[in-house]
C-alpha positions, 0 to 999 in steps of 0.5 A, a space after each residue: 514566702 520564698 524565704 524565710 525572713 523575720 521580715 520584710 525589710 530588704 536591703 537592696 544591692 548597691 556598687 560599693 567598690 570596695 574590695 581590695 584590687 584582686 576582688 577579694 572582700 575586706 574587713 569593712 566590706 563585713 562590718 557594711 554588710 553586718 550593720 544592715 542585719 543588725 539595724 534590723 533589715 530580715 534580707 540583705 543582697 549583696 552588691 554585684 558580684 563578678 562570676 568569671 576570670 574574663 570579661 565579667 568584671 565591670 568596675 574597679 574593686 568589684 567583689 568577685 566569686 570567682 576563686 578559693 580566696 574571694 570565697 573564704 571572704 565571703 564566707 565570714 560576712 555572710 557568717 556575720 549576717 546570720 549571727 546578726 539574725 538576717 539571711 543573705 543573698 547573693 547577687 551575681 553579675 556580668 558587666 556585659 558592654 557596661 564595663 568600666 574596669 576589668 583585671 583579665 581582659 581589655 575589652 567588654 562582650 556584649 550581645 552585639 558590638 553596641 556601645 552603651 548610651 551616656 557616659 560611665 559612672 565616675 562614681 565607680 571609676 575614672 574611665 575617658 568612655 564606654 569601650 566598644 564591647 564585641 559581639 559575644 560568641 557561643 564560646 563567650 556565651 558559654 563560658 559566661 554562663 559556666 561562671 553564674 553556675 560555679 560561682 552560685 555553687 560555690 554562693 551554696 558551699 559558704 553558705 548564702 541562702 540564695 543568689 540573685 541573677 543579675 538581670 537589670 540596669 543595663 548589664 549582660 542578662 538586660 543587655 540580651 532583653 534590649 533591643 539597643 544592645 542585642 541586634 544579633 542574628 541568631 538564635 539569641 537575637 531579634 524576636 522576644 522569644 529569642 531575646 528571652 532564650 538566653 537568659 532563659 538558658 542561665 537561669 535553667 542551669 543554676 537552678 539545676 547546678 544548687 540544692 533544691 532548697 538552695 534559694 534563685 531569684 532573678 532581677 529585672 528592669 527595662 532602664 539601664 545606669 545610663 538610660 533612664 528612658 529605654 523601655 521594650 518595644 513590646 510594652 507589657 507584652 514583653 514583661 508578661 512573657 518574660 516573667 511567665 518563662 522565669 517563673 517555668 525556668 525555675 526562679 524562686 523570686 523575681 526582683 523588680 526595679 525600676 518601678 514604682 507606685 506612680 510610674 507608668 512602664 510600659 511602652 504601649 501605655 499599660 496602667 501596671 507596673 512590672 511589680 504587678 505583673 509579676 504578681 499578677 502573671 506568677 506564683 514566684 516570690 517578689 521583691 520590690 524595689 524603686 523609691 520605697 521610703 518611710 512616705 510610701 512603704 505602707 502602701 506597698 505593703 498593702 498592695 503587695 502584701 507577700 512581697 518583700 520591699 528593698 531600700 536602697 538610698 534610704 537604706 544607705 541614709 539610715 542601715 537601721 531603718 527598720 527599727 527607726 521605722 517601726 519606732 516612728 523615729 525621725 529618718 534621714 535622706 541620703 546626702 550624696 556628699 557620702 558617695 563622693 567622689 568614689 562611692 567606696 565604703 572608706 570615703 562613707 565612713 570618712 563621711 560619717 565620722 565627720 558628720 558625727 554619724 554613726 
């Protein structure tokens, strides 16, 4: 296991929005965080987390990494995480063109100056429209890639067990993947290789940047918050490579979404999903996510019996569905109703207490 973990219980990362309005996590943001490892999850992944003071925010009390402040916050959930017996990872995150709010500039980077498909998510913001992203420049470039680096050292330094590179659902690492982002001409643009090379890039730096012993995972996934059809062109061709340049840039993890047990990929018909890819095409340690409830769950145990399986709205519905699950105990779907109309942690709670649910 890349981890040690008391189990397989994974707590998938969820945009909460709900820290306070410079980024800094808040007493709520501990007791959310600290019900999951009390509930008996063994691993719990942080929300997206803003890593620079430019264009990596993406939404509106989006929690950051960023300074001496939001750290110290931090550092107290991740204390209480542990004490309730689980390890923590966190997820680090640049908007990238999928940019709804932002404290320090006014306009989105992106690969190439492409508007995402669909509307923004009023879950997370009242926005009129996507903003019209430019074209990241080598100087953006590296200053994104300079922010995953601090911000994972600084994930060390107040004592995460790991970060997870935020490489999926349409946000800046994905967006350099998609061929509807990333229509640049240079050495990050066109071919997949090139597409590949600058996540490559990031992924190489923070393995370099934290301890040996100092856990980086990356997760991936074709579709986007806003485009549940796109998919790489090149089908499985894409993901095996890319999976194989993870697993040699140094990743301890690759964290898979958008997959699961009856869903079919990949462009050119392949019968795998990108889970099994992963464990066919590395040795790297796996985290599966998408779909998984208390119907399936033992079926991906079996099929993937190293990997560690993340819940997300079944997680939301029931933050001790380990012991429930285990106990054979009745579990509860999510009834959006708790993300309405902001998917904040103040409106679930206001939720809860007049549901009478703990």
């Amino acid at each position: 296991m890349f981890i040690d973990v008391p189990n397989r219980f994974t707590v998938a990362p969820m945009t909460r929005t709900s820290a306070d309005e410079h980024g800094v996590p808040t007493e709520l943001m501990g007791d959310y965080y600290e019900r999951f490892a009390k509930g008996g999850f063994g691993l719990v992944i942080t929300e997206g987390v803003y890593t620079d003071d430019r264009a990596s925010q993406g939404y509106v009390n989006q929690p950051g990494i960023m300074n001496a402040v939001q750290a110290d916050a931090w550092h107290g959930i991740v204390q209480r995480i542990h004490a309730a017996g689980s390890k923590a990872i966190m997820q680090l995150m640049h908007a990238g063109a999928q940019m709804q709010h932002n404290n320090y500039v006014d306009q989105p980077i992106a690969p190439s100056a492409v508007q995402p498909k669909g509307e923004p998510l009023s879950l997370y913001g009242d926005v009129p429209g996507w903003l019209e992203p430019t074209e990241a420049t080598q100087s953006d470039l590296e200053h994104a890639l300079n922010g995953f680096v601090a911000s994972a050292k600084k994930a060390e330094e107040i004592g995460f067990d790991g970060v997870e590179l935020h490489a999926a659902n349409g946000y800046l690492l994905n967006e350099f993947l998609s061929t509807h982002f990333n229509q640049r001409t240079d050495e990050f643009g066109g071919s997949l290789d090139k597409r590949i090379a600058y996540v490559e890039q990031v992924v190489r730096a923070v393995r370099a940047a934290v301890s040996d012993d100092f856990v980086v995972g990356i997760r991936i996934g074709q579709i986007t918050v806003t485009d549940n059809d796109y998919q790489w062109p090149e089908g499985e061709t894409a993901a095996v490579k890319l999976v194989r340049v993870l697993a040699e840039a140094g990743v301890d993890f690759i964290h898979t979404t958008d997959t699961t047990v009856d869903r079919k990929p990949f462009a050119n018909g392949s019968e795998k999903t990108l889970a099994e890819v992963v464990a066919t095409e590395t040795n790297v340690g796996l985290i599966i996510n998408g779909g998984i409830d208390e119907a399936n769950y033992a079926d991906y145990a079996a099929q993937f019996p190293n990997a560690l399986l993340a819940l997300g709205k079944k997680a939301l519905a029931n933050p001790d569905f380990p012991e429930r699950f285990k106990a054979g105990d009745t579990l509860a779907d999510l009834d959006f109703q708790m993300l309405l109309p902001k998917a904040t942690l103040e409106n679930e709670w206001k939720w809860r207490a007049e549901q009478g649910v703990e």
